[in-house]
N, C-alpha and C positions, 0 to 999 in steps of 0.2 A: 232341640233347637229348630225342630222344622216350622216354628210359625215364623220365624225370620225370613223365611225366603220369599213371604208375600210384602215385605219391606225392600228387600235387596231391589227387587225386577224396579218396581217402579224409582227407587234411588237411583238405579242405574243412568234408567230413561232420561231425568231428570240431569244428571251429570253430562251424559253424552249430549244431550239437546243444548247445554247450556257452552259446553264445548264447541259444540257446530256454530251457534252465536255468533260468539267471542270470536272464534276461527272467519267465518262471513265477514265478519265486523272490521277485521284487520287487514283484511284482504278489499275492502269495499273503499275504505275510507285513510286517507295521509294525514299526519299530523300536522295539526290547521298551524296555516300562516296569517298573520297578521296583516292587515290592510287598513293602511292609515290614510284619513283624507284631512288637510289643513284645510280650514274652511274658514273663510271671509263674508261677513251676512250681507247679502244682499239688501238693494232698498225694500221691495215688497218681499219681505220674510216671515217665512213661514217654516219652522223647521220641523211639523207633523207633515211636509212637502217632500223630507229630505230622504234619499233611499236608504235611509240608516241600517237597512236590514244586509246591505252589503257592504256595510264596513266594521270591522272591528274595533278601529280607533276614530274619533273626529274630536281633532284638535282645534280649538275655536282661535282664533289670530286678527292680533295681537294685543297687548298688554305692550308695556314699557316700562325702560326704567324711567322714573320722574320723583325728583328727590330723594333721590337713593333708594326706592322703594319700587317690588311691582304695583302700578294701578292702570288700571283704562286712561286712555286721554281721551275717550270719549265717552262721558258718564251716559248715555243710555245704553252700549254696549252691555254694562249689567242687566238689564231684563232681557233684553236677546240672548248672554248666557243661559238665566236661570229657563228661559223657555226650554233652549235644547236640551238643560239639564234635566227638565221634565219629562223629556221624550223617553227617559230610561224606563221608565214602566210600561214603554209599548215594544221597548228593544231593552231587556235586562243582560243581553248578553253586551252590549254598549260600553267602550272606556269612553269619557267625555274628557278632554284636556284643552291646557289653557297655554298660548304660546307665548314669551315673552321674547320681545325684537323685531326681527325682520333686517331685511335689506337697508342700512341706510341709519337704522335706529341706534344711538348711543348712550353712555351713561355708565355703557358694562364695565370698561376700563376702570375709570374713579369706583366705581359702585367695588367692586373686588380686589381693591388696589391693599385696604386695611382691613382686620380683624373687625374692627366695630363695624366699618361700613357693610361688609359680609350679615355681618348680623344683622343690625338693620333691614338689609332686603330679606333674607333667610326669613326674618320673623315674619317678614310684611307678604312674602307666598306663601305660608303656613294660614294665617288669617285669610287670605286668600283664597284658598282651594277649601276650608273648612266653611269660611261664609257660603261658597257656592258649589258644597258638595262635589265636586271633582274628585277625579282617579288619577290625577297627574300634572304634569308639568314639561314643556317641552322647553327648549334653552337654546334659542336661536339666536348664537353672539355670531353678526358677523363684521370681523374675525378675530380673535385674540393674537393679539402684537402685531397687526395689519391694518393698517389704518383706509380701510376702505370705505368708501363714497365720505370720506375727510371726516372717517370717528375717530373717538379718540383712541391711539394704542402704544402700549410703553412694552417694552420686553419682557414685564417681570407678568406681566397677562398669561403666558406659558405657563407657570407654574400659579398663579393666581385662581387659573381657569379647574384644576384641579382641587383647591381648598373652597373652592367654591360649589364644585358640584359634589364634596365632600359632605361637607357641611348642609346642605338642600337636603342631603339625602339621610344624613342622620336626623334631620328637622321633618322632612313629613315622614320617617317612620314613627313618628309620635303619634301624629294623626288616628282614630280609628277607623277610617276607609283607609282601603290598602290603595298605593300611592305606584305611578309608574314613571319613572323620571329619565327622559330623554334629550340629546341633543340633536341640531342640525348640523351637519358638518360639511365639506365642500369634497368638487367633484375632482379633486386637484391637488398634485403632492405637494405644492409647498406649503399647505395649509399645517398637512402635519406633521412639519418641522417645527410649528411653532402650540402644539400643543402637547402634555405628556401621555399619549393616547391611552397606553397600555394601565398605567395608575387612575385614566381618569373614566376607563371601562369600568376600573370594580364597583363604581357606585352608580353605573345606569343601568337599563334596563335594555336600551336599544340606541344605536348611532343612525341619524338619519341621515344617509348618505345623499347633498342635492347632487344629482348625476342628470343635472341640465344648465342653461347658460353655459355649456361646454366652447360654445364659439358664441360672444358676444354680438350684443345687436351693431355695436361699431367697428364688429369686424371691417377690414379692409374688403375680405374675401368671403363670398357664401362658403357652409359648412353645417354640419351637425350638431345641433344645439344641445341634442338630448340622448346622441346614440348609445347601443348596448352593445354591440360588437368593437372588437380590439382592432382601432385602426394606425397604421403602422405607418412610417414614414413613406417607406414603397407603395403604399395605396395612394397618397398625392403627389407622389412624384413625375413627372412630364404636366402638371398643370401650374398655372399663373400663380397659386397659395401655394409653391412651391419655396419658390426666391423667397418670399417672406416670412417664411415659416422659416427661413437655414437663416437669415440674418437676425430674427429674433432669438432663435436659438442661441446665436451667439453673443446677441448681449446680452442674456439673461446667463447663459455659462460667466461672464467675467463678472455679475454679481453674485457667480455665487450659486445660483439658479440651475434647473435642468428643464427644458420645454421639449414637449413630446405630442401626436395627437392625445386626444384626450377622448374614453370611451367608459361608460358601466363597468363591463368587463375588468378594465385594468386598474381600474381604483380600487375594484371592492378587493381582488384578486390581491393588490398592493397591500391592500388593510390586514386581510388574511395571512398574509406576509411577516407582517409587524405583530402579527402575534393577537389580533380581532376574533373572538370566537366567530365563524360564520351567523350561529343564534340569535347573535344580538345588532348586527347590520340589517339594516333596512334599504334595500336599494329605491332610488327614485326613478320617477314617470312625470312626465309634463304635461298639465291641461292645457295648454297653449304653445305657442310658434313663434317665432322670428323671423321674420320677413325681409328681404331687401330691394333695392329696385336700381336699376340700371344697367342689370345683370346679362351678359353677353350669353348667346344662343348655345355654346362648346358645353359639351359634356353635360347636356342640357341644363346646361346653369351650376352645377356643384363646383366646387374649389375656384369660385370663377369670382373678377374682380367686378365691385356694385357700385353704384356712388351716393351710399346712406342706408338705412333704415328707410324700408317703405313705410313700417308701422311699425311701432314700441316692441310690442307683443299684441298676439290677437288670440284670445279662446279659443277652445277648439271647436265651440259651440258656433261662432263667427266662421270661423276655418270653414266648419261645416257648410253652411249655409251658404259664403258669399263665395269660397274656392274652390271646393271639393265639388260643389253643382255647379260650375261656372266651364264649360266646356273647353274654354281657352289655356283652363288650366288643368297639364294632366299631372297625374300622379305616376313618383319613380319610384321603385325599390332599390337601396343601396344593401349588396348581401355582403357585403365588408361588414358595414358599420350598423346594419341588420335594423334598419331606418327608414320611414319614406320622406319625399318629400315632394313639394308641386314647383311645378315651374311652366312660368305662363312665356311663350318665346313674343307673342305681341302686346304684353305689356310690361313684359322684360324684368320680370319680378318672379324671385325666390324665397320660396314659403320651407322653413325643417319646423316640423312638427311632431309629437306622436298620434298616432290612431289606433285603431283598436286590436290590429292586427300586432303592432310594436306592442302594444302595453301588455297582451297576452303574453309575447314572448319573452319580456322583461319577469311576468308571472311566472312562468315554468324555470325560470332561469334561475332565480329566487327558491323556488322548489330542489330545482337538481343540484343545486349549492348548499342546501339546508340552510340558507338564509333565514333571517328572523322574520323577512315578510317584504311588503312593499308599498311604498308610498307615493302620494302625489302631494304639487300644488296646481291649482284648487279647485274643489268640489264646485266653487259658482262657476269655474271655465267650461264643464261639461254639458254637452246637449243634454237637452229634458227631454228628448226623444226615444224613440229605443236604438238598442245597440248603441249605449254610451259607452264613452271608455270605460267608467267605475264597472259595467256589466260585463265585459270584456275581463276586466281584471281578475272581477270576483268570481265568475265562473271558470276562471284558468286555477283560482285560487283553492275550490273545495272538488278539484279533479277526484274520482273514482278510481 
């Protein structure tokens, strides 16, 4: 047997070398998280523009329901899809997906109310994602049995919401592209009170948590639109969002209701709670801010009383530009609610925002949670600069 021994030495070599690899390998590198951007197309679009190389997912938005069916309500939207869907052969590692809803949008209700009507849309997303090649589906009802910005919602929506995303998900496993079927869900518990959350995980892939709009643009009082930190009642306690915060409390307790600050941290933490695998939440990040104006000088402007919305929302890309280089306005760090925000004391206006320091740390958060990954709206609010948010995230995201 002594001619074996001139096979052994170099098999060896070959095993140990392949070991050290492997060993390098796993030590160099975390198992990837997802990073989802919803994407709105701009007027001059160009999506070989897009930094597709730093997202995992880009959800295109939105679709609608329109006669019981999903379709575009704006028929050239189809070639600005099939464009982006093109981009996957310059990015194959790319999901491309297609959102249906938004803020405001209805039809969900009626659309899920009966078996045929289910069917109906079921088929009309199946046609859908196959005409234009997609890997998916995201499902942004907002909200089931909550009749918000005056959609339509009846009770039976809670359990509707479930035979529907049942049914989606036996329907594009038909498909032969593998399919990735998500929802968007709210930063806020009484959302899921009115969903079956636990039955209506087995058939998604990912819950996208929005964990912004946490304090509304008609707030009474400035506050954290988008924080990641667990802010507690004793953190606005001695300020003016005080009082309003213990009498809303209280009507919302005699409906029935519980009001609390609201933060990343404690919803996801809540979800995980209820029984969420960590894996398959998607915590949220905001490309934009909330602004208000009339805002008194105290505690430089946070939990303090406004009188309105300075502006709707503003990008971050605008944020950039006209606040963050505007010397009047400085920037604070809240390490409570682990957030910044600007506040200008001579034009008496309050900006909460994220940047890029929040979005990193939303990033790692997501990581040390073993979260499914992390999301934004929208890739068009981002500076085209460098050190954009998305670059901030993604490099938090493929840490060493």
């Amino acid at each position: 047997m002594k001619h074996n021994r001139y096979y052994i030495l170099p098999l060896a070599l070959i095993m140990i070398s392949t070991f050290l690899v492997a060993f390098v390998n796993n030590k160099t590198k975390s198992d990837p998280i997802a990073v989802m951007g919803y994407y709105v197309p701009e007027k001059d679009y160009n999506p070989a523009q897009l930094p597709l190389d730093q997202l995992t997912h880009i959800i295109f938005s939105f679709t609608n329901v329109i006669d019981g069916e999903m379709k575009f309500r704006h028929a050239e939207n189809g070639k600005k899809l099939q464009e982006l869907v093109a981009q996957r052969k310059n990015h194959p590692h790319l999901k491309v997906m297609i959102a249906c809803g938004g803020w405001g949008a209805d039809g969900f209700s009626d659309m899920s109310h009966t078996p045929e009507n289910r069917k109906k849309f079921v088929n009309s997303v199946v046609a859908f994602n196959k005409e234009y090649q997609l890997d998916g589906l995201d499902m942004d009802w907002e909200y089931p049995a909550i009749p918000a910005a005056n959609t339509g919602a009846r009770p039976e929506d809670k359990q509707n919401f479930t035979l529907l995303m049942k049914e989606l998900r036996e329907a594009l496993n038909t498909l032969k592209r593998d399919q990735i079927l998500t929802f968007a869900s709210a930063g806020w518990k009484r959302y899921y009170n009115n969903v079956e959350l636990n039955e209506v995980m087995k058939y998604v892939d990912f819950m996208n948590v929005m964990t912004y709009d946490q304090v509304g643009g008609n707030s009474p009082f400035t506050g954290h639109h988008t924080a990641l930190g667990r802010i507690e009642e004793e953190d606005i306690q001695g300020t003016p969002a005080w009082e309003y915060l213990e009498e809303r409390k209280e009507a919302m307790e005699k409906r029935g209701f519980t009001y609390e600050p609201r933060s990343a941290e404690k919803i996801i933490d809540f979800c995980i709670e209820n029984g969420v695998k960590p894996e398959q939440i998607v915590i949220g990040a905001a490309f934009y801010g909330r602004a208000w104006k009339g805002v008194p000088p105290e505690n430089n402007g946070l939990y303090q009383p406004n009188k309105g919305a300075h502006i709707g929302w503003s990008g971050y890309s605008q944020i950039r530009k006209e606040f963050e280089a505007n010397n009047a306005y400085k920037r604070h760090w809240d390490s409570v609610a682990k957030a910044p925000y600007l506040f200008s004391a001579k034009d008496s206006v309050f900006i909460s925002y994220d940047d890029s320091v929040s979005v990193r740390l939303k990033t790692e958060y997501a990581l040390k949670k073993k979260l499914g990954g992390i999301m934004f709206w929208q890739l068009g609010n981002d500076t085209k600069e460098d050190n954009s948010l998305l670059k901030a995230m993604y490099d938090a995201s493929i840490r060493e």
